[in-house]
Structure formats: structure tokens, C-alpha cells
SEZAZA-56494 format. One record per atom (N, C-alpha, C, O): residue in three letters; atom name; x, y negated, z. Coordinates in nm, 3 decimals. Layout:
N
['Ala', 'CA', [X, Y, Z]]
...
***
This chain:
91
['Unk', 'N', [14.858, -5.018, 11.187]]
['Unk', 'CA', [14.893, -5.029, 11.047]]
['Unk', 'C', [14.767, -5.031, 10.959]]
['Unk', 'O', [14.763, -4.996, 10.841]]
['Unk', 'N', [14.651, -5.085, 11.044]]
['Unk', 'CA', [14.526, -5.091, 10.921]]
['Unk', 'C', [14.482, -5.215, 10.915]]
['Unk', 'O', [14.367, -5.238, 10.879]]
['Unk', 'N', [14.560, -5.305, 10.945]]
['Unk', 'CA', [14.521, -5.443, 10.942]]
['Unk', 'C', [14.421, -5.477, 10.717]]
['Unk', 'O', [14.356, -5.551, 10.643]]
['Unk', 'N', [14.478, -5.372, 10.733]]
['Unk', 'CA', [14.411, -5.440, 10.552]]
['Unk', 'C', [14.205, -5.414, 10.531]]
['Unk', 'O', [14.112, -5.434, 10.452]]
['Unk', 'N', [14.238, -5.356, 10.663]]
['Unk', 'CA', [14.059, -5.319, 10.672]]
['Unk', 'C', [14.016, -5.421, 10.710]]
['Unk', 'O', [13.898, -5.425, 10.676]]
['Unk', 'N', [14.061, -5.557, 10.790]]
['Unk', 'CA', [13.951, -5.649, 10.820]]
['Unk', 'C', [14.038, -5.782, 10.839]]
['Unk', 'O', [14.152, -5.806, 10.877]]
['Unk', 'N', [13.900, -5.875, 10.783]]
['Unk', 'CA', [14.001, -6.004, 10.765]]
['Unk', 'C', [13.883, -6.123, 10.769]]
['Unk', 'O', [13.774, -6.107, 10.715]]
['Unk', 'N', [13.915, -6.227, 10.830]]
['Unk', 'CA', [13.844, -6.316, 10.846]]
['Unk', 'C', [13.897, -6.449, 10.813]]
['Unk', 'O', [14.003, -6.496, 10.855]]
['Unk', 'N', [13.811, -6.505, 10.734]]
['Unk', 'CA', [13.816, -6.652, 10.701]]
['Unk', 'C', [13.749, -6.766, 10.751]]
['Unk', 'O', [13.647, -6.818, 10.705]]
['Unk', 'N', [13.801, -6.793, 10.831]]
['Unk', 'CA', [13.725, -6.923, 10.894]]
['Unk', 'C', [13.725, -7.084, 10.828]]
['Unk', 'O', [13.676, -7.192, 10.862]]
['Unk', 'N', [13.790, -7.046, 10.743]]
['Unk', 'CA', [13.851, -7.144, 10.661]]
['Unk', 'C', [13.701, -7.183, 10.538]]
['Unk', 'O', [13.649, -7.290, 10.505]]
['Unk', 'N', [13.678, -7.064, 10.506]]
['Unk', 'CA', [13.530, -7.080, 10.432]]
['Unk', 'C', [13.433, -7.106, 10.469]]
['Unk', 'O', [13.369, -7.057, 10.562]]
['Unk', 'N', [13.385, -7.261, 10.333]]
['Unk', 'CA', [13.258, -7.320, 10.368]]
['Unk', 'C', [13.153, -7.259, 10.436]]
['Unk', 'O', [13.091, -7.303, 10.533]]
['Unk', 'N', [13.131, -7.111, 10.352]]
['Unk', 'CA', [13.001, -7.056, 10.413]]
['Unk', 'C', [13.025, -6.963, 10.508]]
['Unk', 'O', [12.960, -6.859, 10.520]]
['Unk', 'N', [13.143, -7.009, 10.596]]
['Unk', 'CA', [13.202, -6.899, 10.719]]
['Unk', 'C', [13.100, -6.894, 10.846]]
['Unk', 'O', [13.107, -7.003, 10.903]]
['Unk', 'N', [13.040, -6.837, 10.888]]
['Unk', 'CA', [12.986, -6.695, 10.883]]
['Unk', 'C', [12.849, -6.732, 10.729]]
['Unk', 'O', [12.771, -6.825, 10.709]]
['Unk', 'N', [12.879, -6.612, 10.658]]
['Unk', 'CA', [12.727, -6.625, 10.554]]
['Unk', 'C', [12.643, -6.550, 10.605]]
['Unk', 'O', [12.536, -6.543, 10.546]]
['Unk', 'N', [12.658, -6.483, 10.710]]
['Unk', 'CA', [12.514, -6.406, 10.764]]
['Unk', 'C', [12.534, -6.446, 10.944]]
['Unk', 'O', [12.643, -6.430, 11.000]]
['Unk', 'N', [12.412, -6.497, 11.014]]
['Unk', 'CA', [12.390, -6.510, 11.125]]
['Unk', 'C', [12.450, -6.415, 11.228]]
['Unk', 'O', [12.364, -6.332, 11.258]]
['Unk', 'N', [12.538, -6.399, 11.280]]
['Unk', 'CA', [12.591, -6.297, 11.404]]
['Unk', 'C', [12.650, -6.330, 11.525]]
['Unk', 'O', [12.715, -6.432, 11.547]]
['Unk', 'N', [12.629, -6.251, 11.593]]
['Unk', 'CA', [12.697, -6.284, 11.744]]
['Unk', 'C', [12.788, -6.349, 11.777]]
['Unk', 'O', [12.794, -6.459, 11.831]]
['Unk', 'N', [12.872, -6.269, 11.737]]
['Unk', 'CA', [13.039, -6.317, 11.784]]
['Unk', 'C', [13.134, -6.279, 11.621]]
['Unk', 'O', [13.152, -6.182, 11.547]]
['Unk', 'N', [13.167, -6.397, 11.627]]
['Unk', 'CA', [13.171, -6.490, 11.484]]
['Unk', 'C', [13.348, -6.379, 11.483]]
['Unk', 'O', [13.389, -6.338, 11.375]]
['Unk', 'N', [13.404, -6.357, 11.578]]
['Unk', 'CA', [13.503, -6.268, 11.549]]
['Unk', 'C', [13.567, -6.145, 11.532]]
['Unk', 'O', [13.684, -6.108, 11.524]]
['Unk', 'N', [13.466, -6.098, 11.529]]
['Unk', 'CA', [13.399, -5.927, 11.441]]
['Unk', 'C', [13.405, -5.982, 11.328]]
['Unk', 'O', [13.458, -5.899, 11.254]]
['Unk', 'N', [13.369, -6.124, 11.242]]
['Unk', 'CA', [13.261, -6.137, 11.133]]
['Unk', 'C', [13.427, -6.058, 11.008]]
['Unk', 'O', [13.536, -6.111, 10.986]]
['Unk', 'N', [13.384, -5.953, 10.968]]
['Unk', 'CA', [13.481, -5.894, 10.805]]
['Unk', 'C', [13.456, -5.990, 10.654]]
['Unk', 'O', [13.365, -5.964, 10.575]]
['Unk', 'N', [13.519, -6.063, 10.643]]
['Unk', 'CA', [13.545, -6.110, 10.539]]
['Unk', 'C', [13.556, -6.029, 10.413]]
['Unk', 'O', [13.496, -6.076, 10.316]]
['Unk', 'N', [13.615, -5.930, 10.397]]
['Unk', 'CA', [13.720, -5.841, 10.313]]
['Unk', 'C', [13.594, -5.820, 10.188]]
['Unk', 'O', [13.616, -5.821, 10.067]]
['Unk', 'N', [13.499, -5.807, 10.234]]
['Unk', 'CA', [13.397, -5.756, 10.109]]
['Unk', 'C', [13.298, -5.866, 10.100]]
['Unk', 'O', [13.176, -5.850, 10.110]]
['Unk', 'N', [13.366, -5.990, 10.080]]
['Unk', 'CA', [13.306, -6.060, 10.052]]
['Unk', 'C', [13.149, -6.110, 9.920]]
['Unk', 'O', [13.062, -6.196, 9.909]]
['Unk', 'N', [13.177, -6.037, 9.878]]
['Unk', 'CA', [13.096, -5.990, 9.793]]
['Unk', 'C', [13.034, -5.830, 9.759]]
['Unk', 'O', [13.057, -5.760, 9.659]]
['Unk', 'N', [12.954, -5.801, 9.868]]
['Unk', 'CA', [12.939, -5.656, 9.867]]
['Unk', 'C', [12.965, -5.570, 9.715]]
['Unk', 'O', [12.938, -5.614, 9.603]]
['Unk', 'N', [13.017, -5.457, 9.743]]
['Unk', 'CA', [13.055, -5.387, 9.621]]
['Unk', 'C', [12.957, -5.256, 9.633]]
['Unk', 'O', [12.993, -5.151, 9.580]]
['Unk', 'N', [12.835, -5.264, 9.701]]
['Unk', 'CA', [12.765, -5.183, 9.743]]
['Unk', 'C', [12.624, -5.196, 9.639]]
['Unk', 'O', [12.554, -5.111, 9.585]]
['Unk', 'N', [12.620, -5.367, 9.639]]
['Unk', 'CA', [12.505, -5.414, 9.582]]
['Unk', 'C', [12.440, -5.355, 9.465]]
['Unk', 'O', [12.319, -5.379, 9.453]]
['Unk', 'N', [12.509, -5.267, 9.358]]
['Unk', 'CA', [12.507, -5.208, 9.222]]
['Unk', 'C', [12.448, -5.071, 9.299]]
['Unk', 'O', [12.478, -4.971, 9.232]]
['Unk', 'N', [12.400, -5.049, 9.379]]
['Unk', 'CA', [12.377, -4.922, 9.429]]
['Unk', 'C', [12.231, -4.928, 9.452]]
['Unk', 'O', [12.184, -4.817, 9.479]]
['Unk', 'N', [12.149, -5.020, 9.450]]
['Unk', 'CA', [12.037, -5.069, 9.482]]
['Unk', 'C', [12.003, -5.042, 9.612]]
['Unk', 'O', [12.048, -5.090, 9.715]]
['Unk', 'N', [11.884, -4.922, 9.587]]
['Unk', 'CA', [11.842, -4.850, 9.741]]
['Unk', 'C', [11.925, -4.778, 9.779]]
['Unk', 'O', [11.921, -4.750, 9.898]]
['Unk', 'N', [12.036, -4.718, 9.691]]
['Unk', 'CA', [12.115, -4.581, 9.779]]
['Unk', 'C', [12.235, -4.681, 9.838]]
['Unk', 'O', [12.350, -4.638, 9.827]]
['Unk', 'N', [12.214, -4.821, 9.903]]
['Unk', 'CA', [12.395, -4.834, 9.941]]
['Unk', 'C', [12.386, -4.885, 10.075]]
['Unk', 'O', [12.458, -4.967, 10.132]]
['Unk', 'N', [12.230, -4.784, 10.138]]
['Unk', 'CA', [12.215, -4.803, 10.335]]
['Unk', 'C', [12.241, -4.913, 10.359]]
['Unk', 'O', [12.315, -4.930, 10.457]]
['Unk', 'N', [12.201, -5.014, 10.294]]
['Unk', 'CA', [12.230, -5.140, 10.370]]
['Unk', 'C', [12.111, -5.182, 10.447]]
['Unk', 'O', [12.022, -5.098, 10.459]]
['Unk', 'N', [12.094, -5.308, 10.506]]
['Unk', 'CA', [11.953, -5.348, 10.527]]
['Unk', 'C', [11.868, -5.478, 10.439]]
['Unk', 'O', [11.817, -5.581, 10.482]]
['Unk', 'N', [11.877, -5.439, 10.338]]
['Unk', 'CA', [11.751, -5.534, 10.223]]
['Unk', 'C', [11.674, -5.505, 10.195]]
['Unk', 'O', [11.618, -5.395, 10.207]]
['Unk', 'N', [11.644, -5.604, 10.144]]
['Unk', 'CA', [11.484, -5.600, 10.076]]
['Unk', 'C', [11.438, -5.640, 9.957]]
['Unk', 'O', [11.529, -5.712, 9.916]]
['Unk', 'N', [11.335, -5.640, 9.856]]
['Unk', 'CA', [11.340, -5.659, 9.725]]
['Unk', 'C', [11.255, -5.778, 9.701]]
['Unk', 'O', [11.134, -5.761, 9.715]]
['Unk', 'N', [11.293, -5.886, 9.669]]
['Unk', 'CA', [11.183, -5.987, 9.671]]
['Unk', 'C', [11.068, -5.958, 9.531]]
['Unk', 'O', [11.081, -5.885, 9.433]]
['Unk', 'N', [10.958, -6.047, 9.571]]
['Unk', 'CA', [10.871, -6.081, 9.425]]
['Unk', 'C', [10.919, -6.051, 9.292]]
['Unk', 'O', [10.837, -5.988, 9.226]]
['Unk', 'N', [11.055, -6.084, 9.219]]
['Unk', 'CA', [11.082, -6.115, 9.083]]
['Unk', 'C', [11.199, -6.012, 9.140]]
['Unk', 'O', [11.315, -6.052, 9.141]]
['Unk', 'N', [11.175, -5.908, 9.178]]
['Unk', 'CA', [11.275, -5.764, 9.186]]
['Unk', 'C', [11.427, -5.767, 9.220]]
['Unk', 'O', [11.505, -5.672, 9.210]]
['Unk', 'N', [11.468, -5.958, 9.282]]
['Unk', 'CA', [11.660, -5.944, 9.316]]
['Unk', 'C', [11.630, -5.910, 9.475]]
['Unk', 'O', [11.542, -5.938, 9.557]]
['Unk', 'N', [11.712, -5.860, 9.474]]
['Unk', 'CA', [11.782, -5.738, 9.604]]
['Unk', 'C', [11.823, -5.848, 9.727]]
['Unk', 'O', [11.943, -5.877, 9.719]]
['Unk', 'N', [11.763, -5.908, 9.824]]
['Unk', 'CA', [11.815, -5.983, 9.883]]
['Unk', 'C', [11.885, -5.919, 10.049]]
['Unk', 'O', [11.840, -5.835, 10.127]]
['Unk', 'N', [11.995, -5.992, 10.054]]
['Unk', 'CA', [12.099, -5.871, 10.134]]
['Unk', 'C', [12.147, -5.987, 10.253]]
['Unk', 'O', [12.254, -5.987, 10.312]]
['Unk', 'N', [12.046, -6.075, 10.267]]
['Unk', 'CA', [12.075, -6.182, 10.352]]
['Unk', 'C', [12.086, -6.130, 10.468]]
['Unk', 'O', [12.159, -6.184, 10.550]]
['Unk', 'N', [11.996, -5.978, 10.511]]
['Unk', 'CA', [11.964, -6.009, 10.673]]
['Unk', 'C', [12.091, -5.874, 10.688]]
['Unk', 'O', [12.095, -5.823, 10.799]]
['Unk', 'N', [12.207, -5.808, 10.563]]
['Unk', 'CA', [12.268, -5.737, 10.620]]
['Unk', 'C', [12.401, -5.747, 10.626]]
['Unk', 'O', [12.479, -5.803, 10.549]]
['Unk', 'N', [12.420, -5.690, 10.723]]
['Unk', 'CA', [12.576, -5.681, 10.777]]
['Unk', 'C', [12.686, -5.552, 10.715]]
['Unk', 'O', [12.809, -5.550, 10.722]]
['Unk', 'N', [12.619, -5.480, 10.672]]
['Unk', 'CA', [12.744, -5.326, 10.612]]
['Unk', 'C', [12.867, -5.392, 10.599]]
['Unk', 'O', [12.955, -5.389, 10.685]]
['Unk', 'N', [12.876, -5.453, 10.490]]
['Unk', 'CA', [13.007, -5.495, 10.433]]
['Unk', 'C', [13.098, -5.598, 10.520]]
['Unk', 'O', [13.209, -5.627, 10.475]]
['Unk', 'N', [13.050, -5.663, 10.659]]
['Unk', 'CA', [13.084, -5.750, 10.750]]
['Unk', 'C', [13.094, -5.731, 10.885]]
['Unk', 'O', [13.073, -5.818, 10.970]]
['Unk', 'N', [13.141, -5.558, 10.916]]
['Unk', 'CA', [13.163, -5.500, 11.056]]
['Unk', 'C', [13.252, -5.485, 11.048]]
['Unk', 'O', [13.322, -5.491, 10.947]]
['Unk', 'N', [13.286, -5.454, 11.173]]
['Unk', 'CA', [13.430, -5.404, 11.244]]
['Unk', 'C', [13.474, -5.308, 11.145]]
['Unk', 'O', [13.575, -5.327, 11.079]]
['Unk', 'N', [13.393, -5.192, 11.131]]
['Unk', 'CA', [13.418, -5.074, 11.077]]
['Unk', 'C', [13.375, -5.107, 10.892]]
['Unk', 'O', [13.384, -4.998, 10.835]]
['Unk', 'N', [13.343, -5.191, 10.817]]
['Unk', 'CA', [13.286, -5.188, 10.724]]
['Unk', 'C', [13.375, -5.141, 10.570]]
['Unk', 'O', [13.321, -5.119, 10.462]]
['Unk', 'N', [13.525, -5.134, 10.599]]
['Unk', 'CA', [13.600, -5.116, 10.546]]
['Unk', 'C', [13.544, -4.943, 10.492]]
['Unk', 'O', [13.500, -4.918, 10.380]]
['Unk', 'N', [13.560, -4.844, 10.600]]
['Unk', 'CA', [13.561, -4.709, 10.652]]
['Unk', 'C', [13.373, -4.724, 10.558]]
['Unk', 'O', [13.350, -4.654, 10.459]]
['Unk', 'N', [13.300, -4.792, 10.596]]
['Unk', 'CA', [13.162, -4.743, 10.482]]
['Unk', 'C', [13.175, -4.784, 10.364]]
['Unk', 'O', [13.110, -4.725, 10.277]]
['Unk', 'N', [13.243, -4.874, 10.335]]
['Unk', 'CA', [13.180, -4.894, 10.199]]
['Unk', 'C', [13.323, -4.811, 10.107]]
['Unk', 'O', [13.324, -4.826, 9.985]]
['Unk', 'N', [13.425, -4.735, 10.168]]
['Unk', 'CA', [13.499, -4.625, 10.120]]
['Unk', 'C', [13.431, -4.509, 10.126]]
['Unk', 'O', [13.446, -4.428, 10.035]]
['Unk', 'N', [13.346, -4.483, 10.229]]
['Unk', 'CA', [13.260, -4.386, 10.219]]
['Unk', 'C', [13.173, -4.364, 10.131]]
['Unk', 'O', [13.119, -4.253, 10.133]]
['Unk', 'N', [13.144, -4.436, 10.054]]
['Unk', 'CA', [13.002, -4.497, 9.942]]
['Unk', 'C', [13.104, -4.496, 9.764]]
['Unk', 'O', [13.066, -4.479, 9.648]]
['Unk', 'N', [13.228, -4.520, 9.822]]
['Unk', 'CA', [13.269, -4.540, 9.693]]
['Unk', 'C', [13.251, -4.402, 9.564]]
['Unk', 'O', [13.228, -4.415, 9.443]]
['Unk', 'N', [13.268, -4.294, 9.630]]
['Unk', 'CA', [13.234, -4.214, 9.506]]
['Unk', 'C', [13.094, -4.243, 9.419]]
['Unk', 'O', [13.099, -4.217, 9.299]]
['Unk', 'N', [12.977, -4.292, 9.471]]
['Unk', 'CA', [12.844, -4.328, 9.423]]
['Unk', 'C', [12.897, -4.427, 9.343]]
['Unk', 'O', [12.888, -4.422, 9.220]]
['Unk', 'N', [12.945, -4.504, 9.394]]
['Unk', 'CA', [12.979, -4.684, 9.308]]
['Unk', 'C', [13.071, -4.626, 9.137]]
['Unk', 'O', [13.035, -4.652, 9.022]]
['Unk', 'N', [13.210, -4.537, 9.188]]
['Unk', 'CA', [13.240, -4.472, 9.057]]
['Unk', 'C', [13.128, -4.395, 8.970]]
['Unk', 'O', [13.080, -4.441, 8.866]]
['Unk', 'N', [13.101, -4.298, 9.015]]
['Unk', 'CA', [12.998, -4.232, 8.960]]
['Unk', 'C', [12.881, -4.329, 8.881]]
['Unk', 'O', [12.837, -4.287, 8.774]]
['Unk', 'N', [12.837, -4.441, 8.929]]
['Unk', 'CA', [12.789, -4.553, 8.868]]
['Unk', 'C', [12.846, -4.606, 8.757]]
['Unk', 'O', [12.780, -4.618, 8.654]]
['Unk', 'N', [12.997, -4.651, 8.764]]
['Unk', 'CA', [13.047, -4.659, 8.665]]
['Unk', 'C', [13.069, -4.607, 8.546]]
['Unk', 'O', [13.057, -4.661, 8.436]]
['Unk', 'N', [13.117, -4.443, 8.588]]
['Unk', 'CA', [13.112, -4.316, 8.501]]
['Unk', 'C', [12.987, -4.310, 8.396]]
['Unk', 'O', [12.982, -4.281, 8.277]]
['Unk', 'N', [12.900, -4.344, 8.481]]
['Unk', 'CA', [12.765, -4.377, 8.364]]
['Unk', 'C', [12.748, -4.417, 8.294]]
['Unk', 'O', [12.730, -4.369, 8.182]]
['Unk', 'N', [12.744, -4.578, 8.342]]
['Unk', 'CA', [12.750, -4.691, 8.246]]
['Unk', 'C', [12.868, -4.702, 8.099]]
['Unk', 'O', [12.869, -4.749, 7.985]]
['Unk', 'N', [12.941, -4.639, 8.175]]
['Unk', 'CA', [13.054, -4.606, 8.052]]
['Unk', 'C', [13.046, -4.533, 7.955]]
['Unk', 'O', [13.084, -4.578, 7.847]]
['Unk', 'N', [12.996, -4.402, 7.963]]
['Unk', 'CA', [12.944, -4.296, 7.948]]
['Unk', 'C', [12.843, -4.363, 7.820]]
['Unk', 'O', [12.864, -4.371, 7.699]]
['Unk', 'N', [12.757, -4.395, 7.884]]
['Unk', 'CA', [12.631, -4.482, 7.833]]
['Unk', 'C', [12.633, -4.543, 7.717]]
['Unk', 'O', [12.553, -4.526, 7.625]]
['Unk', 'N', [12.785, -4.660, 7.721]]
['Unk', 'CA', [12.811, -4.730, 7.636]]
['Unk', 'C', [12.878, -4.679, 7.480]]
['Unk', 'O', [12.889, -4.729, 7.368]]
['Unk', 'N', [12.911, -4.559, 7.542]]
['Unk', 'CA', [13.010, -4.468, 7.418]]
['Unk', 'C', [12.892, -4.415, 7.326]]
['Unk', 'O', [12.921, -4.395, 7.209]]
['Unk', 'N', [12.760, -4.389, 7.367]]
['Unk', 'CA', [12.709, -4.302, 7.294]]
['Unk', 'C', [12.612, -4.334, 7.136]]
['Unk', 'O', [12.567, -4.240, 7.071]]
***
């Protein structure tokens, strides 16, 4: 009954967007990491280019078996991020 943790599209142009083994592990679901707003704290594996964007090409977090289970693990940081910015905006 956890089928909502992982999902794959093969159907998409840029199906696989990161280089991997076996293309049927590859997690779709976070297709757009929701980690990325976290900079250095969201354990992924990037790196910061020249002109300071976060490039997240060589990582996988958000595109494992298990990636569902981390990036729920991470989510209180991502709110708490929010909480800020909000916070921020009121004052």
C-alpha cells in the first residue's frame, strides 16, 4: 500500500535526467527536487558552480528506491524554511 512513494515515467523526454544503472529504480515522484531551497543542508551530492547556482546534476536523493522516506525526512527543514521567509515578509 505505498505505491505513492515511487513512480516512473518513461514516457518523459528527459527520462532518465541523471545517468544510472538500472533505469528501473529511476523515482520520478520528485521530479523537481524539493530539497534544492535547502542549499548545503539537503545531503545531497552538489556542487556550487562559478556564478553560485547549485548544480545537482551528479545527484540522485530525490530519484531512489527509498527517496520518498528522505526527502520526508528533510521536510521539517524545508517548512521551517518557509516559516521564515514568511515570517520575514510580515515584518
Amino acid at each position: 500500500m505505498e505505491n505513492f512513494k515511487f513512480f516512473t515515467n518513461r514516457d518523459c523526454e528527459f527520462f532518465p535526467c541523471h545517468k544510472v544503472e538500472d533505469e528501473s529504480k529511476f523515482n520520478c515522484l520528485f521530479c523537481y527536487c524539493p530539497l534544492y531551497a535547502l542549499g548545503d543542508q539537503c545531503g545531497g551530492n552538489f556542487r556550487y558552480m562559478e556564478d553560485d547556482t547549485k548544480d545537482c546534476s551528479q545527484c540522485l536523493a530525490p530519484h531512489g528506491a527509498n527517496s520518498y522516506d528522505y526527502i520526508i525526512s528533510k521536510w521539517p527543514k524545508i517548512a521551517e524554511l518557509a516559516k521564515t521567509q514568511i515570517f520575514s515578509k510580515h515584518q
